[in-house]
C-alpha positions in Angstrom: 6.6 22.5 -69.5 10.5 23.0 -69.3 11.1 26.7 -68.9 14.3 28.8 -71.1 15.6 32.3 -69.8 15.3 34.8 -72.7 17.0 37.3 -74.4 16.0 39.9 -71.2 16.9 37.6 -68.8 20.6 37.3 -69.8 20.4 41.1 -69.8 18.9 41.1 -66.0 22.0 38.5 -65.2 24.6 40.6 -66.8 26.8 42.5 -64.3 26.0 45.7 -63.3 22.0 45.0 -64.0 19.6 45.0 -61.0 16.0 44.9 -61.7 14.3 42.4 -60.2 14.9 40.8 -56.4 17.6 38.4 -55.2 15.2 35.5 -55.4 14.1 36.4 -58.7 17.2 36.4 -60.0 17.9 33.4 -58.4 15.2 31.7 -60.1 16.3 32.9 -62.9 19.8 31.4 -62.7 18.3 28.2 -62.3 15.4 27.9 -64.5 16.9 26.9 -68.2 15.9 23.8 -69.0 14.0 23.1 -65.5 10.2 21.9 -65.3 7.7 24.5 -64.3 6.5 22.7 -61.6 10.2 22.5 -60.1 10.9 26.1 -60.2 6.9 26.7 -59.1 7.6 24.7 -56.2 10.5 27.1 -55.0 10.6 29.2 -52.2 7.7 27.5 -50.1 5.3 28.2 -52.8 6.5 32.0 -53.5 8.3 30.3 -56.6 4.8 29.8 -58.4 4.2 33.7 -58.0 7.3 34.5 -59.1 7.8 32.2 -62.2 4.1 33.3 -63.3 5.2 37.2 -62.8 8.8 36.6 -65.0 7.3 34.9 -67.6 4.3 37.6 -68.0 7.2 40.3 -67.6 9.4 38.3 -71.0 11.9 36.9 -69.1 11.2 33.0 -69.0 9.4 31.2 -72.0 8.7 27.9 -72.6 11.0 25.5 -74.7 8.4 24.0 -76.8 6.6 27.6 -77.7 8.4 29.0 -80.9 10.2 31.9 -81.2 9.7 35.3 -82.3 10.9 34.4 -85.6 8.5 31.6 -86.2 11.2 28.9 -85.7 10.9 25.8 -83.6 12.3 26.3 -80.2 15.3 24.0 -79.5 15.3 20.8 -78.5 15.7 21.0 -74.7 18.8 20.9 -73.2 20.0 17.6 -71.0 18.7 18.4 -67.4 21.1 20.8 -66.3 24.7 20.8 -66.1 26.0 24.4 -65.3 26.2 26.1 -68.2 30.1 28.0 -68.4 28.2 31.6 -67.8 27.0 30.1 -64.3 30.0 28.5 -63.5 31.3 31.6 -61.5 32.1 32.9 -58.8 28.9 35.1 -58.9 26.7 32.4 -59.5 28.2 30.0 -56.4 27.6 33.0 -54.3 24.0 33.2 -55.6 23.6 29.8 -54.7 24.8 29.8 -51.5 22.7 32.9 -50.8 19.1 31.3 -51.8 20.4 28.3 -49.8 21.0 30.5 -46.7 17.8 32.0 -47.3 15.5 28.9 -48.1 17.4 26.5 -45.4 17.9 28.7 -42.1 15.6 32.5 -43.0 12.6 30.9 -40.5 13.8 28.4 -38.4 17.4 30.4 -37.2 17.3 34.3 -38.8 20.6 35.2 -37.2 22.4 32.5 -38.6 20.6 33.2 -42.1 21.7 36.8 -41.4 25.1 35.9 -40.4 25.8 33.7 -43.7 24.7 36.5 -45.4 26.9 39.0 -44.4 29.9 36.7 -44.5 29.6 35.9 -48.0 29.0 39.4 -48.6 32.7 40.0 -47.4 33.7 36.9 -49.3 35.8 38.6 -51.9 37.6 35.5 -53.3 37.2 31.9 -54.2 38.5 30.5 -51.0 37.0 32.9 -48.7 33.4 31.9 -50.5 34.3 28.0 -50.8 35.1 28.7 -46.5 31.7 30.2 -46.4 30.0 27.7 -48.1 31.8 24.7 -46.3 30.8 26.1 -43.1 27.1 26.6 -44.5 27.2 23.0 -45.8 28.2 21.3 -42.3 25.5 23.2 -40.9 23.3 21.4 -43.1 24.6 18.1 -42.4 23.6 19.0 -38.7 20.4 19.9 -39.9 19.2 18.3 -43.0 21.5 15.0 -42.5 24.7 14.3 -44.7 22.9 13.3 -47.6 21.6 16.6 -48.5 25.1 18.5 -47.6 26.6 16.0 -50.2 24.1 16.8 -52.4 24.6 20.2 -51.9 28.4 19.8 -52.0 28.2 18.4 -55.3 26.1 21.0 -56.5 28.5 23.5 -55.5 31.4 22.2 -57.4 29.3 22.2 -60.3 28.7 26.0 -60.0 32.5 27.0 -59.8 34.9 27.7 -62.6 37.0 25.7 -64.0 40.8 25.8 -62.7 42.2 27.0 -66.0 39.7 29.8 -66.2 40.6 31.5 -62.9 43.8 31.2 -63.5 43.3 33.0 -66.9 41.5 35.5 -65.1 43.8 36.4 -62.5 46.4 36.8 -65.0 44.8 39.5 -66.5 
């Protein structure tokens, strides 16, 4: 079963919105298009409470079921390239944050913490992409380089394009 956020989930991902918990909407950043079992499998296991509890609660459904109008669903997207409303700034910092949280929260808490609080005083794109190097050559030490590059890749996925910071700044 490939998973879609709904209508309420954009809502819950729209600034300014804070219902559910970090890792929820986490999950919820990362779920259209993704196999149940993938987002399940999230979060040492917790991902299969928490996928179970968003889509009872409206906020995930299933690609194939149809909609409330009775239509098809859409055919499901290509596996996921970043759609443009998670390539942000907002969304990398997300990222980074589940990563801190899933990679280093059991085996070294005070560098999970210590992650945390420095992308919480990341206020700009190169402070954040400092962060994140810094949390991606930890996991080279850790994980091997494979999986930084991996997650490397990932995070230039998540960012902006060029154009559209520089659009934004302007404003």
């Amino acid at each position: 079963m490939l998973l879609q956020r709904t209508e309420k989930a954009r809502r819950e991902l729209s600034p300014g919105v804070r219902t559910l918990s970090l890792r929820e909407r986490s999950l919820l950043l990362l779920a259209d298009g993704r196999p149940l079992a993938e987002l399940q499998a999230m979060y040492n296991g917790i991902g299969a409470q928490m996928v179970e509890h968003l889509l009872r609660e409206g906020y995930l459904t299933d690609l194939a079921t149809t909609d409330a109008t009775g239509t098809a669903a859409p055919a499901p997207p290509a596996p996921p390239e970043p759609t443009e409303a998670l390539r942000s700034l907002a969304g990398t910092r997300m990222y980074l944050f589940d990563l801190s949280e899933r990679l280093f929260a059991r085996r070294d808490p005070d560098l999970a913490r210590a992650y945390h609080a420095a992308l919480r005083a990341a206020r700009d794109r190169q402070s954040m992409l400092e962060v994140g190097e810094a949390l991606v050559a930890e996991v080279a030490k850790v994980a091997g380089q494979e999986r930084a590059h991996g997650i490397r890749e990932r995070l230039e996925q998540l960012q902006p394009p060029e154009r559209a910071l520089s659009a934004a700044m302007s404003d």
